[in-house]
RONULO-266157 format. One record per residue: residue in three letters; x, y, z of N, C-alpha, C, O, CB in turn; residue number from 1. Coordinates in Angstrom, 2 decimals, m for minus. Each point is the difference from the previous one (the first is absolute). Glycine has a CB too. Example, Ala and Ser with C-alpha at 12.3 -4.5 7.8 and 13.67 -1.06 7.14 Angstrom:
2
+------+---------+---------+---------+---------+---------+---------+---------+---------+---------+---------+---------+---------+---------+---------+---------+-----+
: type :     n_X :     n_Y :     n_Z :    ca_X :    ca_Y :    ca_Z :     c_X :     c_Y :     c_Z :     o_X :     o_Y :     o_Z :    cb_X :    cb_Y :    cb_Z : seq :
+------+---------+---------+---------+---------+---------+---------+---------+---------+---------+---------+---------+---------+---------+---------+---------+-----+
:  ala :   13.19 :   m5.69 :    7.80 :   m0.89 :    1.19 :    0.00 :    0.90 :    1.20 :    0.00 :    1.04 :   m0.02 :    0.66 :   m2.93 :   m1.15 :    0.59 :   1 :
:  ser :    1.54 :    2.22 :   m1.97 :    0.82 :    1.19 :    0.06 :   m0.77 :    1.09 :    0.73 :    0.51 :    1.11 :    0.17 :    0.67 :   m1.74 :   m2.32 :   2 :
+------+---------+---------+---------+---------+---------+---------+---------+---------+---------+---------+---------+---------+---------+---------+---------+-----+
***
This chain:
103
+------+---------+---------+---------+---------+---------+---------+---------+---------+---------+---------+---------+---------+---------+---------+---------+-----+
: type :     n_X :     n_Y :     n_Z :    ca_X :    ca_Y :    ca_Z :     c_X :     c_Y :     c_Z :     o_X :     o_Y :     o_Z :    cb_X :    cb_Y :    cb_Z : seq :
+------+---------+---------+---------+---------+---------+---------+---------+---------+---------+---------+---------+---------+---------+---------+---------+-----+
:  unk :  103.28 :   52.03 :   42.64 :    0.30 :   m1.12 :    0.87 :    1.15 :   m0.83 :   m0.55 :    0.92 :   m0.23 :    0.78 :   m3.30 :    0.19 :   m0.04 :   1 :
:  unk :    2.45 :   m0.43 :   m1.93 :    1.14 :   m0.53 :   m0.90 :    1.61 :    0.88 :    0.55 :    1.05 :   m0.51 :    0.39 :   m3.17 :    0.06 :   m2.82 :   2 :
:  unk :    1.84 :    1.62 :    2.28 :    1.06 :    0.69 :    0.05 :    0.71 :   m0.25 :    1.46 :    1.20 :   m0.13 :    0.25 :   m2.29 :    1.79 :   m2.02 :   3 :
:  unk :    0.12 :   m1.69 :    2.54 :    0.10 :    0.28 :    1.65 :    1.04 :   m1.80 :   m0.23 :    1.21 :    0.06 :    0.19 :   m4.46 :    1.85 :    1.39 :   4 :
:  unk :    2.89 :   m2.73 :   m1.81 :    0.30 :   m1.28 :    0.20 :    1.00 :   m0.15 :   m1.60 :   m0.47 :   m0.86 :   m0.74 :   m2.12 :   m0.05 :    2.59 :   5 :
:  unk :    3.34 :    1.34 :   m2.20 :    0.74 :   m0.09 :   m0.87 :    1.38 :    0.65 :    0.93 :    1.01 :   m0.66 :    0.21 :   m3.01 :    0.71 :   m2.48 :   6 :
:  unk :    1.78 :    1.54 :    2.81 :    1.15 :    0.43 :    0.98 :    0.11 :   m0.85 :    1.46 :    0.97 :   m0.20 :    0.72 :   m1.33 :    2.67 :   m1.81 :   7 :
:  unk :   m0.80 :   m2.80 :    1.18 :    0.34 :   m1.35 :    1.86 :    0.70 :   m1.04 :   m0.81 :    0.74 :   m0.38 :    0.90 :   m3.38 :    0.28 :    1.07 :   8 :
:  unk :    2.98 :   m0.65 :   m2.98 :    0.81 :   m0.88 :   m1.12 :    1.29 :    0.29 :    0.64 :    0.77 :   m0.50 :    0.82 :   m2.16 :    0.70 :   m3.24 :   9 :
:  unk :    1.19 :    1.55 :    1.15 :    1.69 :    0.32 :   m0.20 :    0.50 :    0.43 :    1.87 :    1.17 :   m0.23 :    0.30 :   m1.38 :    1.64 :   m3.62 :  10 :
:  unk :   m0.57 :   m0.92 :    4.22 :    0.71 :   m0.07 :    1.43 :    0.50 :   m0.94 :    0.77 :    0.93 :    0.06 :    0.81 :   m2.04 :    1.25 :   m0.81 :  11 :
:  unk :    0.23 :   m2.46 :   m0.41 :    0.10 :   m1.15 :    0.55 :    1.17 :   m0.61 :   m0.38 :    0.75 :   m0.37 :    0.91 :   m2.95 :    0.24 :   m0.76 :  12 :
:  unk :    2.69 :   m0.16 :   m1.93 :    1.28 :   m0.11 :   m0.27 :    1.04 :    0.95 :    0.53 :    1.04 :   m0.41 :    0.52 :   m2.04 :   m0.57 :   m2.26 :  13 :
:  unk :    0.66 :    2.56 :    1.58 :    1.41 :    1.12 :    0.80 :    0.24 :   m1.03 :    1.38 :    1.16 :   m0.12 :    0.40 :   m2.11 :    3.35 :   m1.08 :  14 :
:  unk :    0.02 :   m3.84 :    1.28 :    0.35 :   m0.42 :    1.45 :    0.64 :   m0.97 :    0.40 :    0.68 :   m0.18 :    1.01 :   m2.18 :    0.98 :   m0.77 :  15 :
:  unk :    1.06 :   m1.84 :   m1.67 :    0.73 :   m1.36 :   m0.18 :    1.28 :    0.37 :   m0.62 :    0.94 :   m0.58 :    0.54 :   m3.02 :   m0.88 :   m0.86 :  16 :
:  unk :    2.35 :    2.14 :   m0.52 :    1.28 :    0.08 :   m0.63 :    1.03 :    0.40 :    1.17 :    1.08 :   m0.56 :    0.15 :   m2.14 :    1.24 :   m2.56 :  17 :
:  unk :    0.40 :    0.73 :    3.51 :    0.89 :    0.20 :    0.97 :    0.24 :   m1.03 :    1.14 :    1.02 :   m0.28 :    0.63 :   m1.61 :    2.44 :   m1.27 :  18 :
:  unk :   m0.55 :   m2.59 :    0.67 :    0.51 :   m1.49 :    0.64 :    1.07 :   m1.05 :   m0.22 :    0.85 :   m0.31 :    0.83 :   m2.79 :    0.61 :   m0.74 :  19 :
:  unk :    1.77 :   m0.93 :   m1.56 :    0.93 :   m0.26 :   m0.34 :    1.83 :    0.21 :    0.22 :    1.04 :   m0.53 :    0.39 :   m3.33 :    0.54 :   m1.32 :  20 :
:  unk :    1.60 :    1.35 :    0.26 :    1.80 :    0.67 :    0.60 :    0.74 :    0.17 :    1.36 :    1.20 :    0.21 :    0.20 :   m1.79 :    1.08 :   m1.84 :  21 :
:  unk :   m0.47 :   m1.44 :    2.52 :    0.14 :    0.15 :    1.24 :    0.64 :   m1.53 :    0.35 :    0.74 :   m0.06 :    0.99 :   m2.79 :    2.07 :   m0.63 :  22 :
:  unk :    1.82 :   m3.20 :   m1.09 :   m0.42 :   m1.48 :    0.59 :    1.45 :   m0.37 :   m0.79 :    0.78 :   m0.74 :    0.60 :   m4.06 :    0.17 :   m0.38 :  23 :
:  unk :    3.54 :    0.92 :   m1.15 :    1.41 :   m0.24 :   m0.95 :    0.99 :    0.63 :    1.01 :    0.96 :   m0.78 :   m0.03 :   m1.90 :    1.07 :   m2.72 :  24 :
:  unk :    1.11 :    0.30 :    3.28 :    1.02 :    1.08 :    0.91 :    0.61 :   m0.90 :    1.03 :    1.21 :   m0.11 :    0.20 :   m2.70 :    2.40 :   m0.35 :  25 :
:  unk :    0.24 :   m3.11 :    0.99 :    0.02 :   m0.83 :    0.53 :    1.42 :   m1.53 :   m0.01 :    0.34 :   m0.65 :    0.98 :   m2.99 :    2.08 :   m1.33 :  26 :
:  unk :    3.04 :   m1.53 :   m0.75 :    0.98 :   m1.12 :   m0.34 :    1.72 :    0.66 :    0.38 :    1.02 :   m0.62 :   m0.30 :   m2.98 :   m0.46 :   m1.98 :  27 :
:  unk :    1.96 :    2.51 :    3.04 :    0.73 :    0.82 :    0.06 :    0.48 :   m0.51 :    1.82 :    1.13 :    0.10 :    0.49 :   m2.36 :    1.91 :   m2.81 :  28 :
:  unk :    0.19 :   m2.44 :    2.88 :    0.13 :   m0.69 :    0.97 :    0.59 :   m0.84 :    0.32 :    0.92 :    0.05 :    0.82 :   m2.11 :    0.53 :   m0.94 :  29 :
:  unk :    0.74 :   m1.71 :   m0.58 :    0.64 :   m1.40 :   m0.54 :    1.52 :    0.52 :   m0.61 :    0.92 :   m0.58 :    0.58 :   m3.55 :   m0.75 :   m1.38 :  30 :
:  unk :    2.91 :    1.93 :    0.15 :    1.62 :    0.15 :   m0.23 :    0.88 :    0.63 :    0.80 :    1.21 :   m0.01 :   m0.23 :   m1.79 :    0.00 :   m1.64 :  31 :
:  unk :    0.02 :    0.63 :    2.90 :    0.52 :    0.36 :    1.29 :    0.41 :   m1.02 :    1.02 :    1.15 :   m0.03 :    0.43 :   m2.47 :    1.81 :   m0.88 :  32 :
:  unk :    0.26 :   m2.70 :    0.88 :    0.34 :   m1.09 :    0.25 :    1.18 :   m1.43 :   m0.52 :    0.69 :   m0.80 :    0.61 :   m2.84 :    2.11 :   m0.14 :  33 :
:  unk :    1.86 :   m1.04 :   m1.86 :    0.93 :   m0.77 :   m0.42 :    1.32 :    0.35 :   m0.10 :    0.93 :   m0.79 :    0.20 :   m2.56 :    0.08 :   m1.07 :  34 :
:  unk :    1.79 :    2.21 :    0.49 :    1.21 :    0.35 :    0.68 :    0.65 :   m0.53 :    1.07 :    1.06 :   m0.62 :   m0.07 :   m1.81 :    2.13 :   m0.67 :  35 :
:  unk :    0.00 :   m1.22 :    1.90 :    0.16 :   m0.13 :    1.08 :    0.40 :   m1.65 :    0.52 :    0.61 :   m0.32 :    1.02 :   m2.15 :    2.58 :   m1.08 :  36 :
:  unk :    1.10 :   m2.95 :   m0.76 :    0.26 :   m1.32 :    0.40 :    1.37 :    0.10 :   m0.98 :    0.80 :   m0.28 :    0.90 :   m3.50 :   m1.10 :   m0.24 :  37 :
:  unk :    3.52 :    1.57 :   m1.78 :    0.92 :   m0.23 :    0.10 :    1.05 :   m0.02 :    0.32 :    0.77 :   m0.95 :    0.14 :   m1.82 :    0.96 :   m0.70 :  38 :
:  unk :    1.29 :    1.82 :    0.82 :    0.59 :    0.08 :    0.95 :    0.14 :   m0.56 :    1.54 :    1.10 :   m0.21 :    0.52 :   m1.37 :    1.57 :   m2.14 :  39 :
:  unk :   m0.85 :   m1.55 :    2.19 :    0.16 :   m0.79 :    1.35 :    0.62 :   m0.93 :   m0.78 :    1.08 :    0.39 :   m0.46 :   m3.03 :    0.02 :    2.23 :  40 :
:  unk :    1.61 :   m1.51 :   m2.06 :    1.16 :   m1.62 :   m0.96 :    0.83 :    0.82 :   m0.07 :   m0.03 :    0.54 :    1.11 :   m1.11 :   m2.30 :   m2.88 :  41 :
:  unk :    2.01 :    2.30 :    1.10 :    1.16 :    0.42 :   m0.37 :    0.57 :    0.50 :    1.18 :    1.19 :   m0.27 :    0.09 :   m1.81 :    0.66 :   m2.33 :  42 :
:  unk :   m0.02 :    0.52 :    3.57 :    0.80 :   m0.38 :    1.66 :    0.16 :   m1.15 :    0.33 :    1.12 :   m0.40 :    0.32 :   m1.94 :    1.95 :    0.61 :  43 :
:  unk :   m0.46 :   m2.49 :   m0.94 :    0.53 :   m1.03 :    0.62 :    0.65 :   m0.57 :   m0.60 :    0.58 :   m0.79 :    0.75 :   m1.84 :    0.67 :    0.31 :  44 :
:  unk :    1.71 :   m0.05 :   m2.49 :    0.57 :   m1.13 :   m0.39 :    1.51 :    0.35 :    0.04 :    0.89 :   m0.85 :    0.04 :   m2.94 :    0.02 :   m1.45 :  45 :
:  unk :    2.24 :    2.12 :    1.39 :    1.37 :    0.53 :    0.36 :    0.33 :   m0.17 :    1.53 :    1.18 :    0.05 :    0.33 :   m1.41 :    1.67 :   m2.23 :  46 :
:  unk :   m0.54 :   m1.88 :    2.67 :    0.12 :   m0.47 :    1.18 :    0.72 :   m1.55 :    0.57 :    0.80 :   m0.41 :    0.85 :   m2.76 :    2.07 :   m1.16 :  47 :
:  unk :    0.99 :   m2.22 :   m0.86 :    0.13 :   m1.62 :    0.47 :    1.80 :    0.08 :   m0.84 :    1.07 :   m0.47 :    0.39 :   m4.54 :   m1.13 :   m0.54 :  48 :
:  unk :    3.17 :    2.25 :   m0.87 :    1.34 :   m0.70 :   m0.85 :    0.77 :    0.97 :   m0.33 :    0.20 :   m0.27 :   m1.19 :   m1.24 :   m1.50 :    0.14 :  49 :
:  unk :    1.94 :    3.23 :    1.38 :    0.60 :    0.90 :   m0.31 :    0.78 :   m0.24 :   m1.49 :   m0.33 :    0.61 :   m1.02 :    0.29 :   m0.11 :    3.64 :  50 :
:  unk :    0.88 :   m1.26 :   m2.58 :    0.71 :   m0.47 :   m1.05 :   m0.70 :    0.17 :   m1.34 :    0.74 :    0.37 :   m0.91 :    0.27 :   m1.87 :    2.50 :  51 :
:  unk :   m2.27 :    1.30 :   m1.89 :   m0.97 :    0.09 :   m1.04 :   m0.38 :    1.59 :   m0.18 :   m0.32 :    0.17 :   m1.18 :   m0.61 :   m2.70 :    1.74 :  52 :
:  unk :    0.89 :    3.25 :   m0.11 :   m0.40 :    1.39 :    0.43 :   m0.09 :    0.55 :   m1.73 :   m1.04 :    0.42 :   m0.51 :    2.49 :   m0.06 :    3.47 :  53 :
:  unk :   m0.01 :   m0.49 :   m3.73 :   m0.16 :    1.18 :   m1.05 :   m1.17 :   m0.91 :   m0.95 :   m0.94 :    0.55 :   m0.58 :    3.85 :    0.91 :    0.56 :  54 :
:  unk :   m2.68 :   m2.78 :    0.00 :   m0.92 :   m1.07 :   m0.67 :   m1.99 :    0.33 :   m0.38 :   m0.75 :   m0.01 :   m0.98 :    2.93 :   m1.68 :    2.60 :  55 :
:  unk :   m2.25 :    1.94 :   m0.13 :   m0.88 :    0.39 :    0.97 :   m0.44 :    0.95 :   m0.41 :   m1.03 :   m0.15 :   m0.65 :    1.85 :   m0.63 :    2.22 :  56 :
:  unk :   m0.39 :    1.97 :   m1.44 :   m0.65 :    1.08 :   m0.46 :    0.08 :    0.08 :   m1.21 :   m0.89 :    0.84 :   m0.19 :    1.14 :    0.12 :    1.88 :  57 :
:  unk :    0.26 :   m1.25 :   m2.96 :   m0.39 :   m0.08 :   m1.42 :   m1.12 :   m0.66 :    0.15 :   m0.77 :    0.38 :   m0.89 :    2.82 :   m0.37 :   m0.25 :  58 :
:  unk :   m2.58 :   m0.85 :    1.84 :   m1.19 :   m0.75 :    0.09 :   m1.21 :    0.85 :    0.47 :   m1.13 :    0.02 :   m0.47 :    2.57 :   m2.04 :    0.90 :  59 :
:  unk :   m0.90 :    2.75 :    0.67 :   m0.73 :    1.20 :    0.52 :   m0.57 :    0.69 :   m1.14 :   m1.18 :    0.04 :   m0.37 :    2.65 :    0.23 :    2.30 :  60 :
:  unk :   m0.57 :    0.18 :   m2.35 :   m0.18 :    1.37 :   m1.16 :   m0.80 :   m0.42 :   m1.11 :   m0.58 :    0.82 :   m0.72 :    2.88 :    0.18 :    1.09 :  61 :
:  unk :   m2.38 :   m2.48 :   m0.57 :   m0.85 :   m0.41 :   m1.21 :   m1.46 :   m0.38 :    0.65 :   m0.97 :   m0.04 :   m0.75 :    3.16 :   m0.94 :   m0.77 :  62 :
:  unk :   m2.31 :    0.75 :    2.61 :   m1.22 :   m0.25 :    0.29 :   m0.85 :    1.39 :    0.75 :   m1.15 :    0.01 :    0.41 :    2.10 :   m2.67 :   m0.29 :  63 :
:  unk :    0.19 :    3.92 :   m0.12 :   m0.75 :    1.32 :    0.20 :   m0.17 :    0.68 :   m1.32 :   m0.66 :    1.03 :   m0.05 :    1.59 :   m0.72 :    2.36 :  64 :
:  unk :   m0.44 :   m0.78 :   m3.30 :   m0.40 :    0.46 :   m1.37 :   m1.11 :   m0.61 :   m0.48 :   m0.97 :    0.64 :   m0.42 :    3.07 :   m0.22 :   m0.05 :  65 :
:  unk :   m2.06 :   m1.73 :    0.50 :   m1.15 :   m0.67 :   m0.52 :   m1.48 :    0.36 :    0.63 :   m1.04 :    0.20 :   m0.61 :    2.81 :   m2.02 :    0.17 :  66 :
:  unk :   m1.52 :    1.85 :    1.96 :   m1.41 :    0.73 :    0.89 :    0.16 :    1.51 :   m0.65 :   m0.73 :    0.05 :   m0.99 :    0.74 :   m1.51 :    3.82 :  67 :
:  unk :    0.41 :    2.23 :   m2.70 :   m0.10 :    1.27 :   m0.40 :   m0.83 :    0.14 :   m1.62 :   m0.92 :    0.72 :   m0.37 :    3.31 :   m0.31 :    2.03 :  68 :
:  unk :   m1.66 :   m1.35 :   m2.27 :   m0.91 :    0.05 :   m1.58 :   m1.12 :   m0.04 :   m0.03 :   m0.70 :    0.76 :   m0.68 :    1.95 :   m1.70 :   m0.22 :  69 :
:  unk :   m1.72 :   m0.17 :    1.82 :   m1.20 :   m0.43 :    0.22 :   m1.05 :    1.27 :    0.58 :   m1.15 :    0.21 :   m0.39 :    2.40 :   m2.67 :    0.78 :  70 :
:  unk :   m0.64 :    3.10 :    0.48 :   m0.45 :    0.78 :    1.00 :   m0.20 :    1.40 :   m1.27 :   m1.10 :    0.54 :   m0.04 :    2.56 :   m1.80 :    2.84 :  71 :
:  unk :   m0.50 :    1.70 :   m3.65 :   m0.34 :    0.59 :   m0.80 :   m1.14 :   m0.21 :   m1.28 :   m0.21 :    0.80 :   m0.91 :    2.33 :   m0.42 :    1.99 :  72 :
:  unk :   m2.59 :   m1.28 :   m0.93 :   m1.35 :   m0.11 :   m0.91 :   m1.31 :    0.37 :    0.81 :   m1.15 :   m0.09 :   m0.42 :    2.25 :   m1.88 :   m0.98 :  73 :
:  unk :   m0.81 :    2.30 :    2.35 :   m1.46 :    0.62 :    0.99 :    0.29 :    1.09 :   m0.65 :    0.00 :   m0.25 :   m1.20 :   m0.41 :   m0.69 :    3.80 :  74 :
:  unk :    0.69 :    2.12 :   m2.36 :   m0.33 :    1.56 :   m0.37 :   m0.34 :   m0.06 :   m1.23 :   m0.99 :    0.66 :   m0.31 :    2.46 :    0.48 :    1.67 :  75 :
:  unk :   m0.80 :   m1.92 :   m2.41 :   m0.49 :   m0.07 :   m1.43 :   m1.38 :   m0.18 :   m0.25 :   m0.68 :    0.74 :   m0.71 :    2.65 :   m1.58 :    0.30 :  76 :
:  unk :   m2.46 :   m0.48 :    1.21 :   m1.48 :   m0.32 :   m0.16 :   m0.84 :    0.91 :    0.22 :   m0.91 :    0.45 :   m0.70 :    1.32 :   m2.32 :    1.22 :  77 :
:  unk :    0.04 :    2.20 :    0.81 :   m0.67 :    1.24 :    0.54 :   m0.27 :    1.18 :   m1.36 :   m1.02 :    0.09 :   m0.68 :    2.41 :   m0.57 :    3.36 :  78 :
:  unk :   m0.23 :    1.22 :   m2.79 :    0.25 :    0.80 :   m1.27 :   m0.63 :   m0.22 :   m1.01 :   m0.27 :    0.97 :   m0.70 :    2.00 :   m0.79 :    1.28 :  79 :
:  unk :   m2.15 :   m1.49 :   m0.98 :   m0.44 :   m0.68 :   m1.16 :   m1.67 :    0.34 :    0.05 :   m0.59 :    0.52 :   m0.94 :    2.69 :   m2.58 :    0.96 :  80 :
:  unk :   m2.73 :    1.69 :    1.21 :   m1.09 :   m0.03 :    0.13 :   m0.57 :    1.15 :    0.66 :   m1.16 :   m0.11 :    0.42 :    1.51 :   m2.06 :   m0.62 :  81 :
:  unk :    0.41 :    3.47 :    0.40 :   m0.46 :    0.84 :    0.66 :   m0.22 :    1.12 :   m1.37 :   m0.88 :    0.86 :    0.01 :    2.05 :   m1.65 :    2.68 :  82 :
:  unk :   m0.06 :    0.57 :   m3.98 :   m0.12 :    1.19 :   m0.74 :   m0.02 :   m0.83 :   m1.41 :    0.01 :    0.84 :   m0.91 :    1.29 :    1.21 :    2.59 :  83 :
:  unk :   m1.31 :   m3.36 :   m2.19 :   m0.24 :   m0.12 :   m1.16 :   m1.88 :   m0.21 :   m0.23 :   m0.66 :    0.38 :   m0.96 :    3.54 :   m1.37 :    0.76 :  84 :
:  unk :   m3.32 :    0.35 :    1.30 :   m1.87 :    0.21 :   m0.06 :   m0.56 :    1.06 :    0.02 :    0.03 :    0.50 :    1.12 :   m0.27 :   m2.05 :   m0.10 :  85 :
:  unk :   m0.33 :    2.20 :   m1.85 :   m0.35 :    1.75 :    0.57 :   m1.88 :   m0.49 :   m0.23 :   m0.61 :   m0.75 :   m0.76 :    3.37 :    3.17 :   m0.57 :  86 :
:  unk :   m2.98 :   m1.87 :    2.03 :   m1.72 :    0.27 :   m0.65 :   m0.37 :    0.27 :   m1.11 :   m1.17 :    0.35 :    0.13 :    0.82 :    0.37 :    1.43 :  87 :
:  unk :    0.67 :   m0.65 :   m2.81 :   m0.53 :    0.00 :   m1.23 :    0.50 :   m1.50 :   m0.42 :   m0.55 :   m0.62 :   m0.92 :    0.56 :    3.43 :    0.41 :  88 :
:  unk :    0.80 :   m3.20 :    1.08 :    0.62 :   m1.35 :   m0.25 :   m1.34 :   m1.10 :    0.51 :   m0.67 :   m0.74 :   m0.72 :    3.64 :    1.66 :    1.24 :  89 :
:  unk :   m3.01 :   m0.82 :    0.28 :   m0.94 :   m0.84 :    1.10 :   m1.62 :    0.20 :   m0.86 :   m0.87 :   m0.84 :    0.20 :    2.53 :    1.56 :    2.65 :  90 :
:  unk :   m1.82 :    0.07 :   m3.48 :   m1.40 :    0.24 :   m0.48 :    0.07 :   m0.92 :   m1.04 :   m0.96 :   m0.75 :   m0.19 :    0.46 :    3.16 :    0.79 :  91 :
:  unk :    2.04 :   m2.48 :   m1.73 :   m0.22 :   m1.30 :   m0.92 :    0.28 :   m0.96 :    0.64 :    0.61 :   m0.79 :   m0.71 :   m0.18 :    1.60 :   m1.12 :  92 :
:  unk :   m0.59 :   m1.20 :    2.95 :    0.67 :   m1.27 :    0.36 :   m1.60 :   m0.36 :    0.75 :   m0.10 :   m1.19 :    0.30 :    3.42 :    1.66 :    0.08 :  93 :
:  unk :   m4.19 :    0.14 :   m0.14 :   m1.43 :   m0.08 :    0.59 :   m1.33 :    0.00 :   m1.01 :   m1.21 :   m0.14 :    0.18 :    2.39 :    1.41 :    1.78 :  94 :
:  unk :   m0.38 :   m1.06 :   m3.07 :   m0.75 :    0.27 :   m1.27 :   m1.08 :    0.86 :    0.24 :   m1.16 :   m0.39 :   m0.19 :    1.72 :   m1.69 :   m0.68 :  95 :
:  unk :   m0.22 :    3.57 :    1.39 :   m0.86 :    1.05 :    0.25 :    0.04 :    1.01 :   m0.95 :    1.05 :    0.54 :   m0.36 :   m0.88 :   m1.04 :    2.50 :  96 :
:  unk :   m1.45 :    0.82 :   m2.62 :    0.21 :    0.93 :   m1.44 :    0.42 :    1.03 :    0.69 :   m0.40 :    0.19 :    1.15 :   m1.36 :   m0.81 :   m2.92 :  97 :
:  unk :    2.70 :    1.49 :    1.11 :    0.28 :    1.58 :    0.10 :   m1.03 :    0.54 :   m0.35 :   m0.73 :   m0.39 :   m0.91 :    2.83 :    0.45 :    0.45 :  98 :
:  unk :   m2.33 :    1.18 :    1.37 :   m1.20 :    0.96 :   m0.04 :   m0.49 :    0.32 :   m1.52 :   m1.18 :   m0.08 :   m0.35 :    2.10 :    1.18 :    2.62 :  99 :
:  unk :    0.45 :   m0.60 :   m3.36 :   m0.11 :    0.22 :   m1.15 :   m0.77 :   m0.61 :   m1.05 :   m0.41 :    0.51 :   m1.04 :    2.08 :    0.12 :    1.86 : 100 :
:  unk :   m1.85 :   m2.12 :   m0.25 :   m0.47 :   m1.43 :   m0.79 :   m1.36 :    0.40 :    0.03 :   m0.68 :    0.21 :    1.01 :    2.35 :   m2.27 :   m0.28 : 101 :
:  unk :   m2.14 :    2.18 :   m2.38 :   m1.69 :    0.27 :   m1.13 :   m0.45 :   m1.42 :   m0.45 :    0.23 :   m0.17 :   m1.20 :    0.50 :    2.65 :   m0.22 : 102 :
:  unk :   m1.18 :   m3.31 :    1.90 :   m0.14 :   m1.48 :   m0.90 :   m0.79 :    0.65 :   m1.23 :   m0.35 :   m0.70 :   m0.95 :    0.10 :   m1.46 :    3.07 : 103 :
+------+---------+---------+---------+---------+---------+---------+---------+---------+---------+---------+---------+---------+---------+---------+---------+-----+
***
């Protein structure tokens, strides 16, 4: 019975960890959007004011770098939490003896 409820543990974490990774991915959204809003500003504002244009888009370009950086720390997390936790990991972190363990 121990055993039975030691592997529903370690599944229950496989499910949360893939969850996780699934929920980190998510901020990939959000930098799509923010993209998206600068460029729109950077039409309109070339709109309202042409003259500013090359100004403008250096401004562009730093605020699609800065979202993009951002946007690049999702896959990492993801990455982070999908392959540095493994199940032998999770057993010291639950303080579950290994089968091997003779007190």
């Amino acid at each position: 019975m121990k055993k039975r409820d030691e592997n529903d543990q370690l599944q229950m974490l496989e499910g949360a960890k893939l969850m996780g990774a699934g929920a980190a991915t998510i901020a990939s959204a959000g930098a799509a959007i923010g993209i998206g809003n600068v460029f729109s500003s950077l039409i309109h504002s070339v709109a309202r004011n042409p003259s500013l244009a090359k100004q403008l888009f250096g401004y562009a370009i730093l605020g699609f770098a800065l979202t993009e950086a951002i946007a690049s720390f999702a896959p990492m997390m993801a990455f982070l939490i999908s392959s540095v936790f493994r199940s032998s990991e999770i057993k010291v972190f639950l303080f579950i003896k290994p089968p091997s363990f003779q007190p």
